[in-house]
N, C-alpha and C positions, 0 to 999 in steps of 0.2 A: 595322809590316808590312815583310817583307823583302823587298828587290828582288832576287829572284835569276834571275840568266839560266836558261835550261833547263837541267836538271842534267843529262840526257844529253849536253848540248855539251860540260859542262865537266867530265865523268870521261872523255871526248874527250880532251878537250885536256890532262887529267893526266897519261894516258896515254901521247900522244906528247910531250909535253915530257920525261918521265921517258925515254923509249927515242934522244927525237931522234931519229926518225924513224916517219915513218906506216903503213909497210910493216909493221913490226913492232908498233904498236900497232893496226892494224887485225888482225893474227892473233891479238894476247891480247886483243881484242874480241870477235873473233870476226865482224867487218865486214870490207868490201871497203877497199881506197886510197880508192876514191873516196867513199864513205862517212865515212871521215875524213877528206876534205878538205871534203867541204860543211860538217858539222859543226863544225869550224874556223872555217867562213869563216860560219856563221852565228852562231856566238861572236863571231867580231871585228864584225859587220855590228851586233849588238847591244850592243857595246860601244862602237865606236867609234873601237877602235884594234886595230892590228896586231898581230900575237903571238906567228907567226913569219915570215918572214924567209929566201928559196927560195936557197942558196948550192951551186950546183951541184946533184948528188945526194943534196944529204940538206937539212935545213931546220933553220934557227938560232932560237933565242927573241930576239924583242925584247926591250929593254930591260921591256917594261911586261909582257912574257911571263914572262921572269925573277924582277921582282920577286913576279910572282901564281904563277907554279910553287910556289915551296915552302910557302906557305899552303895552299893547295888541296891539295897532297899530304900537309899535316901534318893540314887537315880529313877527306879521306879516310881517312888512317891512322887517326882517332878513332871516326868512324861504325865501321869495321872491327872495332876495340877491342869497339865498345859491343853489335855483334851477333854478336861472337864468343864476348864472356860469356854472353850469349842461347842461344845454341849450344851452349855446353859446360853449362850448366842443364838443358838440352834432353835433350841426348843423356847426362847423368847420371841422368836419369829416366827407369824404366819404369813404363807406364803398363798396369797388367791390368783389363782388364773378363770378371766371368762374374757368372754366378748365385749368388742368397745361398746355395743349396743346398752347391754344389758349394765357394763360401768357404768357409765354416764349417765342413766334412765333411772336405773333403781339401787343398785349396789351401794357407789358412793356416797351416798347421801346418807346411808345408816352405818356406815363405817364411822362416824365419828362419837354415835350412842353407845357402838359397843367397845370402843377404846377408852370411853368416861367409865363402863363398869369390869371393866380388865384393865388396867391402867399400867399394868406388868407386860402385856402382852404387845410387841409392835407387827403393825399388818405392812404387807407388802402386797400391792394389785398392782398386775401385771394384764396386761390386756392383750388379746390375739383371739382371730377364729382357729388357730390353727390348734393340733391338735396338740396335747401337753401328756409327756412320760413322768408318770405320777411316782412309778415305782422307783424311777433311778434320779431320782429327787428335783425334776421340776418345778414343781411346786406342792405345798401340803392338801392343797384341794385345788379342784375346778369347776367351774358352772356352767354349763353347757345345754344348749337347747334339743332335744330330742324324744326317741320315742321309749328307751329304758333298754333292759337286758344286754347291758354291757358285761361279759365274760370277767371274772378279777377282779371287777369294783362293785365296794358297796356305793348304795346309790341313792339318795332321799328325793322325794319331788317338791322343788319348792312350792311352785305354782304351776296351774293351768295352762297353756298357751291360746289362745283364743287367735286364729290369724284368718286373712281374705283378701282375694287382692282387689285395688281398689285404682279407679282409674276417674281423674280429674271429669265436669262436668261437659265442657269441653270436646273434650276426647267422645265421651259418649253422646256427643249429639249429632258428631262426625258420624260416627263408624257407625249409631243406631244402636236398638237393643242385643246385650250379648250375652250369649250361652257359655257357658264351662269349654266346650271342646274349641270354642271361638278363637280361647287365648292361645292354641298351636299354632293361629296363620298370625298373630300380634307379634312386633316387638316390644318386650318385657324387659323391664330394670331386674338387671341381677339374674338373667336368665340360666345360671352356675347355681342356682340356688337350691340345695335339694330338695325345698321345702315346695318348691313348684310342683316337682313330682308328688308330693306327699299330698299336697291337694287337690290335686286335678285327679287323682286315681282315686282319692274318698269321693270327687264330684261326680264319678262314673265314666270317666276321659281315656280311652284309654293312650296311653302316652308310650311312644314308639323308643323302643333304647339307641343309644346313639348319643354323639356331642349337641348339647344343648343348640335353639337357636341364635344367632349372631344378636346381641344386646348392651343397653348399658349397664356397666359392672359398677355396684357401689360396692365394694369391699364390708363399708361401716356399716351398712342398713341392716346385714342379719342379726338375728337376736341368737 
């Protein structure tokens, strides 16, 4: 098990050993003076020994400050290292989330134009209607079909949606000519669909709340 002092003391004390002085590693801390000096003196209180050494206006490393300065800045510089590759893995990855619909139809197929003029950049499409937590890192964007003024996100339109529902010739030679409000006594594919409601109430329908009616579910077919 490692005995190590609090590591906020001692990227403190990196800190000001590296500037030799606390005025200026409390600004690239982004701390007060006095804040790096309790810091300090709860490093030394925990250790046991002194580490730096008040000479006039500015402050000297002890010998025992000295010898542990450039360990601790050679550990830091390695942490730094190991989540910098972290970083540059990171931010070489795009990450897209939409719908199968929308993959397989339009997306995919110009994913390979824009990988020939970013040829740095690797895309990752992941496919779901479900929804995606953008913020707690998901994915770096989504595409999703709707009507806009989502709260927290910015939001560009790609295109239009253009939609209607449309029923084989067949079927409408059965049932006869049919009106908007018609399709509330129909079974409809995908009758979960929110976009049912979104058109039959622009068609002048009005449409009762409640669980949708009993139908066949295609998961794939929404866009």
């Amino acid at each position: 098990m490692r005995r190590l002092p609090p590591l906020s003391a001692v990227r403190v004390f990196e800190a000001a050993a590296r500037h030799g002085n606390f005025t200026r590693a409390a600004e690239e801390l982004g701390m007060t003076q006095a804040a790096v000096s309790y810091q300090v003196k709860l490093l030394e209180e925990r250790l046991g020994a002194a580490l730096f050494r008040r000479d006039k206006r500015r402050v000297v490393l002890t010998d025992a400050g000295t010898r542990a300065a450039p360990q601790i800045s050679r550990a830091f510089d390695a942490i730094d290292s190991a989540f910098a590759n972290i970083r540059a893995e990171d931010e070489a990855l795009l990450v897209i989330s939409t719908s199968n619909t929308f993959a397989n139809t339009w997306l995919a197929w110009r994913l390979g134009s824009f990988q020939i003029g970013h040829p740095e950049m690797a895309v990752r499409l992941e496919t779901s209607d479900a929804l995606v937590d953008l913020e707690g890192g998901g994915a770096d964007c989504a595409i999703r079909a709707g009507r806009g003024g989502w709260p927290g996100l910015a939001a560009d339109q790609l295109m239009a949606i253009d939609f209607t529902p449309m029923v084989s010739p067949e079927f409408l030679a059965r049932h006869g000519p049919l009106q908007p409000a018609d399709l509330l006594r129909l079974q409809l594919i995908s009758p979960h669909d929110p976009w049912w409601t979104v058109w039959l109430r622009e068609a002048g329908v009005d449409v009762p709340d409640g669980p949708p009616r009993p139908g066949v579910r295609l998961d794939l077919a929404g866009a």
